[in-house]
C-alpha positions as CSV (number, residue, x, y, z in Angstrom):
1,X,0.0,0.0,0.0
2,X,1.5,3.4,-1.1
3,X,1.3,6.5,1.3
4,X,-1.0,8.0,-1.1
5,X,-4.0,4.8,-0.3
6,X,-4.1,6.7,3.0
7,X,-6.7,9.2,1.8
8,X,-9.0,8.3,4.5
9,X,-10.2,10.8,7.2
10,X,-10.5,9.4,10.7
11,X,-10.7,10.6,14.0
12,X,-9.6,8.2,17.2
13,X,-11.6,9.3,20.3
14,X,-10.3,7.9,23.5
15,X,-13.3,6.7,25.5
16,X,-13.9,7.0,29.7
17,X,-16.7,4.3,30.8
18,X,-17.5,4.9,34.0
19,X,-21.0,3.8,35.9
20,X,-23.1,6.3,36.4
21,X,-26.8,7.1,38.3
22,X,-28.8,3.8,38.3
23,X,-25.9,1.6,37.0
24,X,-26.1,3.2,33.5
25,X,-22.6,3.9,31.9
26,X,-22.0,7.2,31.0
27,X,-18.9,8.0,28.4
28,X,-16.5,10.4,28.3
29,X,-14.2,11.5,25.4
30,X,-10.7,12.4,27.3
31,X,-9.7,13.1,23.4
32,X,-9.5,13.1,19.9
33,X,-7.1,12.9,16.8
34,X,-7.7,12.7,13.3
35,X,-5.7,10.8,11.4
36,X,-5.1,9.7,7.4
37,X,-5.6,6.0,6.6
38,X,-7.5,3.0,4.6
39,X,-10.3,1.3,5.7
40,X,-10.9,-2.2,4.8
41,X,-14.5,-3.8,4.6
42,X,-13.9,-7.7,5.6
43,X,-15.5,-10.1,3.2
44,X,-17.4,-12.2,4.7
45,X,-14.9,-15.4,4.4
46,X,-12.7,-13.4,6.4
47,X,-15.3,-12.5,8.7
48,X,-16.1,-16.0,9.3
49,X,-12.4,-16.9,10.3
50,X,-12.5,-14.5,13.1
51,X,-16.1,-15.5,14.5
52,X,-14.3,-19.4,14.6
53,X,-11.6,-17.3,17.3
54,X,-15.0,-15.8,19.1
55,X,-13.8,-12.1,18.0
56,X,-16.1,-9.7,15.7
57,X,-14.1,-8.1,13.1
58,X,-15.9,-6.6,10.7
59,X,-13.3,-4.0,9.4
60,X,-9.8,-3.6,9.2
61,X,-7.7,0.4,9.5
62,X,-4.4,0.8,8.9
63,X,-2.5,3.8,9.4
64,X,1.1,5.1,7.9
65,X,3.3,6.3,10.5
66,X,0.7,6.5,13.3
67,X,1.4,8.4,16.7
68,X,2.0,5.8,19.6
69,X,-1.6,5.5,21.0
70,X,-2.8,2.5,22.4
71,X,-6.5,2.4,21.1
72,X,-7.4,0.9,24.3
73,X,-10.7,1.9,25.4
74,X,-10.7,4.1,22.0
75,X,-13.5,4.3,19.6
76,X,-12.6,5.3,15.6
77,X,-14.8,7.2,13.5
78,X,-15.3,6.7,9.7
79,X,-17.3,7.4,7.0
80,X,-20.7,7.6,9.8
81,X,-19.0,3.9,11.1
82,X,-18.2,3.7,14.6
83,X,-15.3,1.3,14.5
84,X,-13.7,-0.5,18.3
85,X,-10.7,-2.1,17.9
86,X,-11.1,-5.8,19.1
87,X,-7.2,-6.3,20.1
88,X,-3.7,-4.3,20.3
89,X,-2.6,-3.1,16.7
90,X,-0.1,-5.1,15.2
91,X,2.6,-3.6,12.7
92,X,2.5,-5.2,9.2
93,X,5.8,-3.8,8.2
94,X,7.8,-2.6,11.0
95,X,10.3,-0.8,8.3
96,X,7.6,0.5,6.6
97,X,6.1,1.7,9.7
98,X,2.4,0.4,8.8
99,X,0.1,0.4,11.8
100,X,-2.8,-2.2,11.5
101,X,-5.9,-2.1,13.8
102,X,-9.1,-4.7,13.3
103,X,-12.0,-3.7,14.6
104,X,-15.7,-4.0,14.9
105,X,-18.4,-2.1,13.8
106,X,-20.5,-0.4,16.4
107,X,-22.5,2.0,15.3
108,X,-25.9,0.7,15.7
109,X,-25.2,-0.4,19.7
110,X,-22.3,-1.6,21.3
């Protein structure tokens, strides 16, 4: 993937649960980045292999030279997509300094 594939606008927002009145979970954003990458739409073979591992990946983001967040208790925005990354990212290239994050879509309820 060339540095021009990243033409992607999306924002990380790191995310404070926290119970709240009557045991409902309130959410705080402590803050937000936007960054340039690709998102990738899983097909649904793919999508199968990760439900056989119990993990809900329905997208993968990768990012070109990303800052060193965690995306631990993050939430990414795309495209109207609410996107939670389901593990750690992983580097595909270390040299290349590709930053890969799989995540599930949440917009319609987490």
């Amino acid at each position: 993937m060339s540095r021009s594939a990243c033409n992607e606008s999306i924002t990380v927002k790191a995310i404070t649960r926290e119970p709240g009145p009557l045991g409902v979970q309130t959410e705080t954003v402590d803050s937000e980045v936007t960054l340039w990458g690709s998102v990738e739409e899983l097909s649904a073979k793919s999508r199968l292999e990760y439900q056989q591992q119990n993990v809900n990946v329905t997208h993968r983001v990768k990012f070109r030279d990303a800052p060193a967040l965690s995306f631990a208790d993050s939430e990414l925005e795309w495209n109207g997509l609410t996107l939670r990354p389901v593990g750690p990212p992983s580097r595909q290239h270390p040299r290349s300094g590709w930053t890969v994050i799989d995540c599930e879509d949440i917009t319609n309820g987490a």
